[in-house]
VOMARRO-841170 format. One line per 2 residues: number of its first residue (from 1); their letters; for each residue y, z, x of N, C-alpha, C, CB. Coordinates in steps of 0.2 Angstrom, whole numbers, plus 5000, padded with zeros to 4 digits. Glycine has a CB too. Layout:
BEGIN
NUM) a) Y Z X Y Z X Y Z X Y Z X; ...
***
This chain:
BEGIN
1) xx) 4964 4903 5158 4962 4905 5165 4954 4906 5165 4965 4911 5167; 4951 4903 5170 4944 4903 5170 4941 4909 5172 4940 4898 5174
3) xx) 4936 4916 5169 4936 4922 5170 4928 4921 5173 4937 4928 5164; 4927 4928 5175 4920 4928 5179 4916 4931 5173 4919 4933 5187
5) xx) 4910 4929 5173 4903 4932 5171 4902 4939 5172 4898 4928 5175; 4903 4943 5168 4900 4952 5172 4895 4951 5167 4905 4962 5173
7) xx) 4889 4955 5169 4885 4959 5165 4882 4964 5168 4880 4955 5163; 4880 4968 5162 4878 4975 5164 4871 4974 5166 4878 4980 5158
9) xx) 4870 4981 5171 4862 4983 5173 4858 4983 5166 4861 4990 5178; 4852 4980 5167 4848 4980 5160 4845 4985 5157 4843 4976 5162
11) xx) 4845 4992 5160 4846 4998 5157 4850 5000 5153 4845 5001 5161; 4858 4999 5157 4864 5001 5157 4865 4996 5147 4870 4997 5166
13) xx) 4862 4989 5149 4864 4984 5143 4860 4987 5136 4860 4976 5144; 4854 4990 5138 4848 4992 5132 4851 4997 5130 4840 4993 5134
15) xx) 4853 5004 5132 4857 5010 5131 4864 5007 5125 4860 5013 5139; 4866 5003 5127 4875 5003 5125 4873 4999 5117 4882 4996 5134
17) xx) 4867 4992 5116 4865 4990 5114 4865 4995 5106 4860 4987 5117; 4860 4999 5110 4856 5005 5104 4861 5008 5101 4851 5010 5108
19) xx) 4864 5011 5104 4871 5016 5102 4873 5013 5098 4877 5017 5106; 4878 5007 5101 4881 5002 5096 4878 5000 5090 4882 4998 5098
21) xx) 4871 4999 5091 4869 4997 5086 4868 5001 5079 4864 4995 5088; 4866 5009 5082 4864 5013 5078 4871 5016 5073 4860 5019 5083
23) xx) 4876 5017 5077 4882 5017 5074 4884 5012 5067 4886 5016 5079; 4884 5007 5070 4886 5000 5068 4881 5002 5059 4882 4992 5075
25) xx) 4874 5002 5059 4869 5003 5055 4871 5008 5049 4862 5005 5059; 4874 5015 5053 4875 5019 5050 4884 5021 5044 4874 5022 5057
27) xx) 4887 5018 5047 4893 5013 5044 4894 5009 5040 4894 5010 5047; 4888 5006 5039 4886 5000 5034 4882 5004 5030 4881 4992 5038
29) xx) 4879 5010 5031 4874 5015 5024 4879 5016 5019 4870 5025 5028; 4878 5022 5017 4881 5026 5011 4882 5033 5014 4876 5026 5003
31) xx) 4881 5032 5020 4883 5039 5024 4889 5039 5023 4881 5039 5031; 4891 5046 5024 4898 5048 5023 4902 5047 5030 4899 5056 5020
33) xx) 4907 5042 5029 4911 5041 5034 4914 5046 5040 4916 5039 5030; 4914 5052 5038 4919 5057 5039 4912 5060 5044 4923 5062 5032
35) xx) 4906 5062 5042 4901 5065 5045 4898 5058 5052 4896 5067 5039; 4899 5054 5050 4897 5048 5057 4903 5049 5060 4895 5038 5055
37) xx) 4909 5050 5059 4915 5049 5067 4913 5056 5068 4925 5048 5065; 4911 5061 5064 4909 5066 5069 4905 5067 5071 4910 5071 5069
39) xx) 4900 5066 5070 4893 5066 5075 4892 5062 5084 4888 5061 5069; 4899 5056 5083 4899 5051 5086 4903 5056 5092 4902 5043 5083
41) xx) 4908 5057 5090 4912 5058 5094 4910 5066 5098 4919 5057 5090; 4907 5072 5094 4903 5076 5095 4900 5073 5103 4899 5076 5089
43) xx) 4894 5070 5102 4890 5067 5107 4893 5063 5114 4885 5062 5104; 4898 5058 5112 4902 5056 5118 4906 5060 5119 4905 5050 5119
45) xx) 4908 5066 5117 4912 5068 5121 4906 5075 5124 4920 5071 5118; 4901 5076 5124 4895 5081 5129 4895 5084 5125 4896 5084 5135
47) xx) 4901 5088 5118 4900 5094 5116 4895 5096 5109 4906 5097 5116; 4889 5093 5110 4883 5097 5107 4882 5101 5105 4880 5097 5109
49) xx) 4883 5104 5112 4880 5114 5113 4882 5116 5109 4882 5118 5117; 4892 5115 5112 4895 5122 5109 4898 5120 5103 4901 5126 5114
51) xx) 4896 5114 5100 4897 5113 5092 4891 5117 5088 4896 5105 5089; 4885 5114 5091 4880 5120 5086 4879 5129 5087 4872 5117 5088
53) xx) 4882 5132 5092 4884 5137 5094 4888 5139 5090 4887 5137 5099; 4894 5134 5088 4899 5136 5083 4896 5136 5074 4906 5130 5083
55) xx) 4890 5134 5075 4889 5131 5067 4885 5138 5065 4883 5122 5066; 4882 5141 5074 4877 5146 5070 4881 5153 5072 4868 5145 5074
57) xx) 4888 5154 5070 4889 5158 5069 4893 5162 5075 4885 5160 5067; 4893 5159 5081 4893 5162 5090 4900 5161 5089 4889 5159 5097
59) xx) 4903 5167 5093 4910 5167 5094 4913 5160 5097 4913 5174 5098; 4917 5158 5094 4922 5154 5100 4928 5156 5100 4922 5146 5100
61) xx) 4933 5153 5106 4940 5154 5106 4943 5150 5100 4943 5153 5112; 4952 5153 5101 4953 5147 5094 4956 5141 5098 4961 5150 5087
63) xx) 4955 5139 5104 4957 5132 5106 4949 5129 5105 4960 5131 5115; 4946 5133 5108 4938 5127 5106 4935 5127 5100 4932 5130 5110
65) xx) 4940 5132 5096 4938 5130 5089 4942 5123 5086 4939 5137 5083; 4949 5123 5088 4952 5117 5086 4949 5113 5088 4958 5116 5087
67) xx) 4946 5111 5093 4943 5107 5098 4936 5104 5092 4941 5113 5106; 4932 5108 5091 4926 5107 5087 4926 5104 5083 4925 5112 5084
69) xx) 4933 5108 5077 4934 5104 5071 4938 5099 5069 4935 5106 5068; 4942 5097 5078 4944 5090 5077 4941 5083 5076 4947 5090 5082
71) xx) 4933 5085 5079 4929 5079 5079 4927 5076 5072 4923 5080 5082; 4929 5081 5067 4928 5079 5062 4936 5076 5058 4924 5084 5060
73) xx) 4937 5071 5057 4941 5067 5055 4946 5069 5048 4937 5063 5053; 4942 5073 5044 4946 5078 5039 4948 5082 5038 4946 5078 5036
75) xx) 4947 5083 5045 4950 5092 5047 4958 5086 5052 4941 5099 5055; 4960 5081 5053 4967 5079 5055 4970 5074 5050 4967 5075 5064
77) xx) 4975 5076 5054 4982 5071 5050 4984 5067 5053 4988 5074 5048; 4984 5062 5051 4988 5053 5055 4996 5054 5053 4983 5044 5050
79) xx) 5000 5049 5056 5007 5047 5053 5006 5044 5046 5010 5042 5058; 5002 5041 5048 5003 5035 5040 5000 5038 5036 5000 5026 5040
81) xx) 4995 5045 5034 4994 5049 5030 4999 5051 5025 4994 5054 5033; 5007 5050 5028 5013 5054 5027 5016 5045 5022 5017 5058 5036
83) xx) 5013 5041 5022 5016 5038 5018 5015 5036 5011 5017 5035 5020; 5022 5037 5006 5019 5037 5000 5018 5030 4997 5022 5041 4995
85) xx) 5017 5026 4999 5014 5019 4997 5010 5017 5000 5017 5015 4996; 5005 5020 5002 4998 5020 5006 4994 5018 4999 4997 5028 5010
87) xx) 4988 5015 4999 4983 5015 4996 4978 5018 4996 4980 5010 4996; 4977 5026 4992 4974 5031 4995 4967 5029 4996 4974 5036 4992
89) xx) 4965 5024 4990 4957 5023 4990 4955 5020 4997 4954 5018 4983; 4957 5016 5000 4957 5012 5005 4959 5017 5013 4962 5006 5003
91) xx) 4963 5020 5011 4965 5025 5016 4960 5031 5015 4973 5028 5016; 4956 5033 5012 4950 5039 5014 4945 5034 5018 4946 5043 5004
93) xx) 4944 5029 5019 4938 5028 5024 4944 5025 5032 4930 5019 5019; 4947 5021 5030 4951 5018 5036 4954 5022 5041 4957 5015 5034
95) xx) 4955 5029 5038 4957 5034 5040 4953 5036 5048 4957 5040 5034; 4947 5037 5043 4939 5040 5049 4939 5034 5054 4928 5041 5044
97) xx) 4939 5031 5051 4938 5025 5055 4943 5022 5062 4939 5020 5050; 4948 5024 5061 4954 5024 5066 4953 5032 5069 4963 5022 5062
99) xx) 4952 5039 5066 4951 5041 5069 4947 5041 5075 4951 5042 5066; 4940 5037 5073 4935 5038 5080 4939 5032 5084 4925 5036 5078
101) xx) 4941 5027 5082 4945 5022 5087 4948 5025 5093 4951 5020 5084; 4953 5028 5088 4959 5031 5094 4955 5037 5099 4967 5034 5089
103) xx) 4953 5041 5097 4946 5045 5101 4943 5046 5104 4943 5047 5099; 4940 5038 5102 4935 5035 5109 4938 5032 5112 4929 5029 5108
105) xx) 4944 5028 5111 4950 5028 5118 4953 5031 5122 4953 5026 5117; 4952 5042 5121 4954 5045 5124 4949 5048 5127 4958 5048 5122
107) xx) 4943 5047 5128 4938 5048 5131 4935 5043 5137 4935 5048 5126; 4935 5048 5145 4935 5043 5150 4928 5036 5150 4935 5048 5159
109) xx) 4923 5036 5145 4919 5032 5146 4923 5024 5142 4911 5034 5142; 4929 5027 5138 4934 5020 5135 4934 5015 5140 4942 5021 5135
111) xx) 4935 5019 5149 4938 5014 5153 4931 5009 5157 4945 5018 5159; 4925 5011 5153 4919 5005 5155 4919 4999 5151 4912 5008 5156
113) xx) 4923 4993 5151 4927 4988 5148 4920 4986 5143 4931 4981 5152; 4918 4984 5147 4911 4979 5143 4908 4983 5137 4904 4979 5148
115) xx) 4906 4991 5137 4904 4994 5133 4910 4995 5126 4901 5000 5136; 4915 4998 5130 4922 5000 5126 4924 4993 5121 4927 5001 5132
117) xx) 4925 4987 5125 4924 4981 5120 4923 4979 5114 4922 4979 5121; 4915 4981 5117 4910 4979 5112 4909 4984 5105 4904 4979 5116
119) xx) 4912 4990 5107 4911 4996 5103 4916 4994 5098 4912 5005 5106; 4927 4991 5102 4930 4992 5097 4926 4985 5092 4939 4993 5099
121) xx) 4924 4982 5094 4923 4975 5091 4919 4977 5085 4919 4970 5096; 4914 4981 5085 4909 4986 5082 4913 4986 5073 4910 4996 5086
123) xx) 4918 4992 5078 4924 4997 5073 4928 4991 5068 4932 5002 5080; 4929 4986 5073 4934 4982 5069 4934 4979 5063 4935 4977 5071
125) xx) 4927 4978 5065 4920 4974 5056 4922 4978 5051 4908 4975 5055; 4924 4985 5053 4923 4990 5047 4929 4994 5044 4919 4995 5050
127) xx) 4933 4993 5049 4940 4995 5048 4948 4990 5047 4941 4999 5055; 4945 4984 5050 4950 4979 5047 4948 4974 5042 4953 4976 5050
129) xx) 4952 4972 5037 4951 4969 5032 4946 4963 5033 4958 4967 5029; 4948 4959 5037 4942 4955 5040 4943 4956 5049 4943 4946 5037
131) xx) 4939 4953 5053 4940 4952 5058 4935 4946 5060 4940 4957 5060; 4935 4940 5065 4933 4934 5066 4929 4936 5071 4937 4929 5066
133) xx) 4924 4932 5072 4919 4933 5080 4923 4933 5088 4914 4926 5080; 4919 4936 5091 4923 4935 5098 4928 4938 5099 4926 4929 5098
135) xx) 4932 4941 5095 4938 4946 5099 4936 4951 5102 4942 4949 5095; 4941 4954 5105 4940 4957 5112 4947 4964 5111 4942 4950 5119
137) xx) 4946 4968 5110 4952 4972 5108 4951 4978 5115 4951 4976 5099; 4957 4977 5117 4956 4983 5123 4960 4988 5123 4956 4980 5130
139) xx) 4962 4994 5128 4961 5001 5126 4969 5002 5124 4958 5007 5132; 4969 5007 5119 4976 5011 5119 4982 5008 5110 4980 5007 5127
141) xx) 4977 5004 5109 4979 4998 5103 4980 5004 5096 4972 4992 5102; 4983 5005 5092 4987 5006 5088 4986 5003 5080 4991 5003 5091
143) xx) 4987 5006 5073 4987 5003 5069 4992 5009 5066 4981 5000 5065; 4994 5006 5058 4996 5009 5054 4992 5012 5050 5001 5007 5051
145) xx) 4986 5010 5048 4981 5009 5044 4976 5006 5046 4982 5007 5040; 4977 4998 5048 4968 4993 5050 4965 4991 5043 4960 5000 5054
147) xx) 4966 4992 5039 4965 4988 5032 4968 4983 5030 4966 4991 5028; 4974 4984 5033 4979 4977 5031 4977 4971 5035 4987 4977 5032
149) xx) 4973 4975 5040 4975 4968 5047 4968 4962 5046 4975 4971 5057; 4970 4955 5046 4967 4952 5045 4966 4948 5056 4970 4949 5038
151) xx) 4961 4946 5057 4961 4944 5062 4953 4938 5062 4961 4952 5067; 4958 4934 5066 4953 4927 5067 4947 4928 5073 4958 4919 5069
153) xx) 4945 4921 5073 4941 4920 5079 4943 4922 5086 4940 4914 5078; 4940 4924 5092 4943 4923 5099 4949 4926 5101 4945 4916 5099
155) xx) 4950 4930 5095 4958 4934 5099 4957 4941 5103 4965 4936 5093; 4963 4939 5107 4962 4946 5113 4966 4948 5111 4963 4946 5121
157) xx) 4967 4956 5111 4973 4961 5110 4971 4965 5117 4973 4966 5102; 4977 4965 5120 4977 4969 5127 4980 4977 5125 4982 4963 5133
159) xx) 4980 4979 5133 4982 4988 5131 4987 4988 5128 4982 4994 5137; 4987 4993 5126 4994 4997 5121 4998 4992 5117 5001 5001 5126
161) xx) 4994 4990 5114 4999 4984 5109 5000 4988 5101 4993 4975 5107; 5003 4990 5098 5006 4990 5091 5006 4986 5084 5011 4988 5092
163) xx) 5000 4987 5082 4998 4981 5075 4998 4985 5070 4990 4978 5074; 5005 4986 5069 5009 4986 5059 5007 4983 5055 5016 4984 5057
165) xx) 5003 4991 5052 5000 4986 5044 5001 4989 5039 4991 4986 5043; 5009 4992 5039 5010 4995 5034 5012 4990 5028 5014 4999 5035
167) xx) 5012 4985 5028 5014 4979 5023 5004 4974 5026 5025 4973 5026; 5008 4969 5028 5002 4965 5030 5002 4960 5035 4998 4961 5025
169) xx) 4997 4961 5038 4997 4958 5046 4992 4953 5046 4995 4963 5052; 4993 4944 5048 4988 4941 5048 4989 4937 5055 4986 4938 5042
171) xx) 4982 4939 5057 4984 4934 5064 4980 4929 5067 4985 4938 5069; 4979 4922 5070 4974 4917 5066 4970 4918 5073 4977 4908 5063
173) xx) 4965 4914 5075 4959 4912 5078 4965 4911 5085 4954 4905 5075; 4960 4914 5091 4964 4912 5098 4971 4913 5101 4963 4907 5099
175) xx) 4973 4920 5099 4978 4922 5098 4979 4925 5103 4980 4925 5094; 4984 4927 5110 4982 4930 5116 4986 4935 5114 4983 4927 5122
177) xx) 4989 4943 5113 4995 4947 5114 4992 4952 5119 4997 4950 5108; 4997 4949 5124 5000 4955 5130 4998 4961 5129 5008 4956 5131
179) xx) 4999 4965 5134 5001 4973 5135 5008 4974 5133 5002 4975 5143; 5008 4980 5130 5015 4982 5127 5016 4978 5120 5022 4981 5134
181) xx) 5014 4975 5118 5019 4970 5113 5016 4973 5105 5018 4959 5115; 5023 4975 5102 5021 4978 5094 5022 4971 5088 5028 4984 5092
183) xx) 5019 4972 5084 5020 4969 5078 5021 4971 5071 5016 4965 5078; 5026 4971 5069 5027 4973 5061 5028 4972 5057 5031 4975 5060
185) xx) 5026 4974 5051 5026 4973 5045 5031 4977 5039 5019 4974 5044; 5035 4983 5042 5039 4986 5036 5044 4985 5042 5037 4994 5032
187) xx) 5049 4987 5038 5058 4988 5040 5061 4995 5037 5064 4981 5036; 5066 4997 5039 5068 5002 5033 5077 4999 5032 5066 5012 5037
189) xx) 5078 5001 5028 5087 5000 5024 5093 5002 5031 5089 5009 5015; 5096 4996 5031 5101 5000 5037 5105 5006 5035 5105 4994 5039
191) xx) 5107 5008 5028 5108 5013 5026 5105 5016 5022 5111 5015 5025; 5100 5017 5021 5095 5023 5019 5088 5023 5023 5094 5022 5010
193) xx) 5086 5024 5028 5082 5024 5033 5077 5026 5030 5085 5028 5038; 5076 5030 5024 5071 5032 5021 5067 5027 5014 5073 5038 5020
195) xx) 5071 5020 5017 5071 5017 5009 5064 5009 5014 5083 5012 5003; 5061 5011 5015 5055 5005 5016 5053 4998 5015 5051 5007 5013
197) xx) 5053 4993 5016 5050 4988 5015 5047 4984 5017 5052 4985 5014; 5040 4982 5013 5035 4980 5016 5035 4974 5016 5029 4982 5014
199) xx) 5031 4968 5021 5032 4962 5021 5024 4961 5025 5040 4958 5024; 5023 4956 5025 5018 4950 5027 5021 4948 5033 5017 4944 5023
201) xx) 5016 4950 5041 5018 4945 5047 5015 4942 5047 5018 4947 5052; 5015 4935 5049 5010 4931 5052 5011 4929 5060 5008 4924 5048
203) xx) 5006 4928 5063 5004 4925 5069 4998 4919 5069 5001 4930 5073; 5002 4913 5070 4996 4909 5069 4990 4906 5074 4997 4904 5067
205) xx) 4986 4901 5075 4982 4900 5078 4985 4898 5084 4978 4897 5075; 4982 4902 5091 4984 4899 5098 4990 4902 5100 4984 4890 5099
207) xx) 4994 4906 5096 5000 4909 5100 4998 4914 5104 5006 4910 5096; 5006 4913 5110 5002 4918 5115 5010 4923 5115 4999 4913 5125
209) xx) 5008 4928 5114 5013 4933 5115 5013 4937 5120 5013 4938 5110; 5018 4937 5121 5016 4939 5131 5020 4945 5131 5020 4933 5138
211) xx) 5020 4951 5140 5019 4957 5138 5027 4960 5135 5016 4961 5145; 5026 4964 5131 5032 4968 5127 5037 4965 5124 5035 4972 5132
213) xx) 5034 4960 5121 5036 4956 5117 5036 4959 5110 5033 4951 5118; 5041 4959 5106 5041 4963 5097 5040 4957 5093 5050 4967 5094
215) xx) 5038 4958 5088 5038 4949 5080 5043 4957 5075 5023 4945 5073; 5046 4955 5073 5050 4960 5065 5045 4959 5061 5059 4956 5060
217) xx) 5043 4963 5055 5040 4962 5051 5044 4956 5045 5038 4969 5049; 5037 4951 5042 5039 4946 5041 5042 4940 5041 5041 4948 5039
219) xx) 5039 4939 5050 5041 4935 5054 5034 4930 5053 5044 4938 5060; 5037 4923 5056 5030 4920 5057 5030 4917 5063 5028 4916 5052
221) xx) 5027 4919 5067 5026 4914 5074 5021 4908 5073 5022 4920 5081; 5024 4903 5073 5019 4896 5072 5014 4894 5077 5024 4890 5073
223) xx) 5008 4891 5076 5005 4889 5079 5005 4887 5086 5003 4885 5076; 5003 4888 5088 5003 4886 5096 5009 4888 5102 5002 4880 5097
225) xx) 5011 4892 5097 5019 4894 5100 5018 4899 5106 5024 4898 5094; 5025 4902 5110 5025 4908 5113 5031 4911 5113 5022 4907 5119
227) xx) 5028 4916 5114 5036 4922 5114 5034 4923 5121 5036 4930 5109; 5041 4923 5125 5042 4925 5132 5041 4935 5133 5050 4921 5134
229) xx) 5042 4938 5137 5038 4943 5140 5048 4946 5138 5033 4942 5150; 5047 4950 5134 5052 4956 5131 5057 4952 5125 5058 4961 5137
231) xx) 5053 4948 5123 5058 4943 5116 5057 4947 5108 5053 4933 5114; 5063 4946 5109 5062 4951 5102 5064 4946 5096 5069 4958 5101
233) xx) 5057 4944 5092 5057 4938 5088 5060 4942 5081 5048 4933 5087; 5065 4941 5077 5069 4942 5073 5068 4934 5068 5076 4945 5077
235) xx) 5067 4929 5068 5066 4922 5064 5060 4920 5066 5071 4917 5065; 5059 4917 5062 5052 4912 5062 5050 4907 5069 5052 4907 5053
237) xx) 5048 4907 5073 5046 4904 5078 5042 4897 5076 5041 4908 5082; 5046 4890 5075 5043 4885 5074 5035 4883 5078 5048 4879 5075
239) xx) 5028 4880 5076 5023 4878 5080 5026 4876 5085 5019 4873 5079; 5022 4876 5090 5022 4871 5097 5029 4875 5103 5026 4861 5093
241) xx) 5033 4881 5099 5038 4882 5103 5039 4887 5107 5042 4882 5099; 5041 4887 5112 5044 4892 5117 5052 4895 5118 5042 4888 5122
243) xx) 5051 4902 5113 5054 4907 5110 5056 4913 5118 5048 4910 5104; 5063 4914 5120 5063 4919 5123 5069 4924 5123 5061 4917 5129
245) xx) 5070 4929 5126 5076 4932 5124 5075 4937 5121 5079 4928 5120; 5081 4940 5118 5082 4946 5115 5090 4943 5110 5084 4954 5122
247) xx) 5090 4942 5104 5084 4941 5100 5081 4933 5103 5086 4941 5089; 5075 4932 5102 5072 4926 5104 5072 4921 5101 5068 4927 5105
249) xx) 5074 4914 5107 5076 4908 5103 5072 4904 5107 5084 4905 5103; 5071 4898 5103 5068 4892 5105 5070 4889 5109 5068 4888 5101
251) xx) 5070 4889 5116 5073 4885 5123 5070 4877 5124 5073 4889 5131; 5061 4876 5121 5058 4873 5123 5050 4871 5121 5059 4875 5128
253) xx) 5049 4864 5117 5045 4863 5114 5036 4860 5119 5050 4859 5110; 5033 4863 5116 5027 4863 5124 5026 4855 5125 5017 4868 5121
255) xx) 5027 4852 5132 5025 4847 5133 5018 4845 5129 5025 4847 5141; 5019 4838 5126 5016 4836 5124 5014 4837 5115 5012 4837 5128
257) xx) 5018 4840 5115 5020 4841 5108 5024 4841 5104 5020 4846 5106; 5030 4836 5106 5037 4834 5105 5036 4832 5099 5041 4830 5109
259) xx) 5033 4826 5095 5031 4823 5092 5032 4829 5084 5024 4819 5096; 5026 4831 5087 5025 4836 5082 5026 4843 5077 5022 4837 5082
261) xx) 5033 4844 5084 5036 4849 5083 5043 4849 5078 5036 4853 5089; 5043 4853 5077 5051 4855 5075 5057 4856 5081 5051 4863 5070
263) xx) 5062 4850 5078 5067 4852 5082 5070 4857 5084 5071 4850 5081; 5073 4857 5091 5073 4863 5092 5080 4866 5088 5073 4864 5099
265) xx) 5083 4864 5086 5091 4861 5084 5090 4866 5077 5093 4849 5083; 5084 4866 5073 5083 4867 5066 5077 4874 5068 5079 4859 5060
267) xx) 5076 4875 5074 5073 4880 5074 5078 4888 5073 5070 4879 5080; 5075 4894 5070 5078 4900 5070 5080 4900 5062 5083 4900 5076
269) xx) 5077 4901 5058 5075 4900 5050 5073 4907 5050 5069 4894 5048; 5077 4913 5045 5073 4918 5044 5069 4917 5037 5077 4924 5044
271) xx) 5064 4919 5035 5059 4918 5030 5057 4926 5027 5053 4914 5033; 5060 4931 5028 5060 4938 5030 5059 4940 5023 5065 4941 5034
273) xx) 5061 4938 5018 5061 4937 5010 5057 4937 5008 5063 4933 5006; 5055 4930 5008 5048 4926 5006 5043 4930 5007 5047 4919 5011
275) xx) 5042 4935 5013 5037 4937 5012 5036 4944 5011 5034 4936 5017; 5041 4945 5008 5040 4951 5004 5034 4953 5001 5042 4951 4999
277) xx) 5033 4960 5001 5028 4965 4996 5030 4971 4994 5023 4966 5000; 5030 4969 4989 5032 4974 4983 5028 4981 4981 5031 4969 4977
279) xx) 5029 4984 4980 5023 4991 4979 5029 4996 4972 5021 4998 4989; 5024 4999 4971 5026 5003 4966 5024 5010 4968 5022 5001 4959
281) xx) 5030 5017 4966 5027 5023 4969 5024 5026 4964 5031 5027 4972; 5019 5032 4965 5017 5037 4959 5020 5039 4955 5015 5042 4960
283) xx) 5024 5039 4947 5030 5044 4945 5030 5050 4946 5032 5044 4938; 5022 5054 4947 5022 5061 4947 5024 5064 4957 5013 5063 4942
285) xx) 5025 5055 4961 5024 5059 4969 5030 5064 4972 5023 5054 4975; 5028 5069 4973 5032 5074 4978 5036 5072 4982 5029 5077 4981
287) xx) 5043 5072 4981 5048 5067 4988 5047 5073 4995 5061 5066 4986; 5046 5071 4999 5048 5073 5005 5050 5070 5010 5045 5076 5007
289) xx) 5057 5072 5012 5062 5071 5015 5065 5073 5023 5067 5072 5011; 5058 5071 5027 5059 5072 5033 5065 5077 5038 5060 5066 5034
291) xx) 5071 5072 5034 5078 5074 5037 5081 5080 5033 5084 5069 5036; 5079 5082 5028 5079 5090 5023 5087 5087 5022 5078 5101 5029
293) xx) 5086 5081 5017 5093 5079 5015 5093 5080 5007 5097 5071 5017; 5099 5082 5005 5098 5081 4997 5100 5073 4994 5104 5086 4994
295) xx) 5091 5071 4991 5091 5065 4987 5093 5064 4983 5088 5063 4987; 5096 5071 4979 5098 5070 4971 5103 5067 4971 5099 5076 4966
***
């Protein structure tokens, strides 16, 4: 679809430039990670004042103290914190990093696209394993981590999308995914719910996932493919194909691509194995068992 041209007032452009920029610089130093998401998040959210207020001793309440020392990143706790096959070394910076993410998207200047864009585009360089020119990530978006995720050229991630990176997520150049739609990378034991397994998703180049649409971890959606709007892709999606349903099946190879595609007949192949990832746990780590069951 052909989109319009916006640009910002040339004040409005120089301001958003500079920020970004100065963050972006700051990030890339040997500054401490933990001290730039709070400094950032400090300033966009106005409260300056009554941070330095708090620093120099002046009473505050205990909501505006939690308030305070939430801006700073290691003073909270994430979900994926709580898992014990996490890469800690890699999760002490990714952590700050998703923190100011998700933060600056609960903050009402998120919803000015152009700036907000450009900021997570910023975040991305730094927090996922690669990321490719041109994307466009917009509000409400999700990780397990952001380390695992690899991301190409040109791709759009629309609101409230789901990117599981508790195993590994790669997803190629000019990828469209909808609103609503999750992607995974772990599973857990149909009976033992607490027993994990990490795999490799892929999404390849030019597929379009459309809204509230799921991939299983370990799946691979082929090139130029699509998943229809609530397909729950459970097998590998051949290129070229058009996937829909609950679980979702190949009804239809894209005109013009017959040639090149895979029959539909041999489509619906799970590969879910293959892409396994293996990990190893600490012998000395502490079990904790959510459900307060006895694991002995």
């Amino acid at each position: 679809m052909t989109k319009r041209y916006v640009s910002l007032p040339g004040e409005a452009e120089a301001g958003m430039r500079e920020f970004i920029d100065e963050v972006d610089r700051r990030l890339s130093s040997d500054e401490d990670t933990c001290s730039v998401v709070e400094d950032v998040l400090i300033d966009l959210s106005g409260d300056r004042e009554a941070y330095e207020r708090w620093q120099d001793g002046e009473s505050v309440s205990p909501a505006e103290r939690v308030r305070l020392q939430s801006y700073d990143p290691c003073n909270t706790t994430l979900e994926s914190e709580y898992y014990a096959e996490k890469d800690e070394e890699k999760f002490r910076r990714s952590k700050h990093l998703q923190w100011l993410w998700r933060q600056f998207d609960s903050l009402p200047i998120a919803d000015n696209v152009e700036f907000a864009l450009r900021f997570r585009r910023m975040l991305a360089d730094h927090l996922f394993e690669d990321c490719g020119d041109g994307c466009r990530f917009f509000k409400g978006i999700s990780f397990t981590y952001g380390h695992n995720i690899t991301i190409g050229d040109n791709t759009i991630v629309h609101d409230d999308v789901h990117l599981d990176d508790r195993g590994k997520l790669t997803i190629g150049d000019r990828v469209s995914i909808s609103d609503g739609v999750h992607i995974y990378s772990h599973d857990h034991d149909v009976v033992d719910q607490t027993e994990v397994r990490n795999y490799h998703t892929i999404v390849e180049d030019d597929v379009r996932l459309t809204y509230d649409a799921m991939v299983r971890a370990g799946c691979k959606v082929g090139e130029n493919a699509i998943v229809g709007a609530r397909g729950i892709v459970q097998n590998d999606v051949p290129a070229h194909h058009i996937a829909i349903g609950t679980p979702a099946k190949s009804v239809k190879i894209k005109p013009g691509w017959e040639d090149a595609a895979t029959p539909i007949d041999e489509a619906g192949v799970n590969r879910q194995e293959q892409r396994r990832i293996e990990y190893d746990l600490p012998d000395d780590l502490e079990v904790f068992d959510e459900f307060q069951r006895d694991l002995r």
